[in-house]
C-alpha positions in Angstrom: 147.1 91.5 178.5 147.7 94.7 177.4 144.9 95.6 175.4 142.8 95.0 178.4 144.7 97.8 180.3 144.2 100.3 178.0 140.5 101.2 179.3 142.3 101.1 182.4 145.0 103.6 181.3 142.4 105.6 179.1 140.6 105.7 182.9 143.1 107.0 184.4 143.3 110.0 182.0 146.8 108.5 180.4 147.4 108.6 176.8 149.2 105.2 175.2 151.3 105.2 172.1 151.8 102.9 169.2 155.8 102.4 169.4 157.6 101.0 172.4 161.3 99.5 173.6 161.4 96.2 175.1 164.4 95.0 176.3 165.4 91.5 177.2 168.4 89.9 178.9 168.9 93.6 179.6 172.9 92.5 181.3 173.7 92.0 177.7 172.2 95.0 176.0 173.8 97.1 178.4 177.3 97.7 179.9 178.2 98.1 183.5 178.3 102.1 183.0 174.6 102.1 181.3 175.2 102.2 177.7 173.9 100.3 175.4 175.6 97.2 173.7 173.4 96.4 171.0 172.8 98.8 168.2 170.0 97.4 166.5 167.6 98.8 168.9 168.7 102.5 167.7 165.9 102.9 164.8 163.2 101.5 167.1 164.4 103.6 169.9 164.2 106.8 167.5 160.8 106.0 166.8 159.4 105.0 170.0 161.1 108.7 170.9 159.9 110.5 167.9 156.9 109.6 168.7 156.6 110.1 172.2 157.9 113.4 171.4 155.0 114.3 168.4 152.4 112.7 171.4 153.3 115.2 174.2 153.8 118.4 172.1 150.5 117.2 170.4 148.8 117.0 173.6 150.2 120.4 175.1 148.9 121.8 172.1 145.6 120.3 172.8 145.3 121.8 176.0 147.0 125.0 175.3 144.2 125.9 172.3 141.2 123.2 172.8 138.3 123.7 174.9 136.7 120.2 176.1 132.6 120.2 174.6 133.3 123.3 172.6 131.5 123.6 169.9 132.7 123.0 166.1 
């Protein structure tokens, strides 16, 4: 399912990124106050915010310094 919203996303001028978090039987991964239970998910949450961190300074870059159709 998700690979057929991706066109949709790409349509909607969003940009998607490899790593994500996923969460299950979220009242056991977290406490009442919000903090998390289970430390396993630290690496995968590190890269999932690594990279969503690389993504957006990548694209302000893009649009800081790129023209759209400019030539090479």
């Amino acid at each position: 399912m998700i690979q057929n919203l991706v066109p949709v996303l790409r349509e909607l001028g969003l940009v998607t990124i490899f790593w994500d978090v996923n969460f299950t039987s979220v009242h056991s991964r977290f406490d009442d106050e919000g903090a998390l239970l289970d430390e396993t998910f630290l690496p995968r949450i590190e890269k999932f915010l690594d990279e969503l961190l690389w993504m957006a300074e990548t694209l302000r870059y893009g649009r800081e310094h790129v023209t759209v159709g400019a030539p090479s």
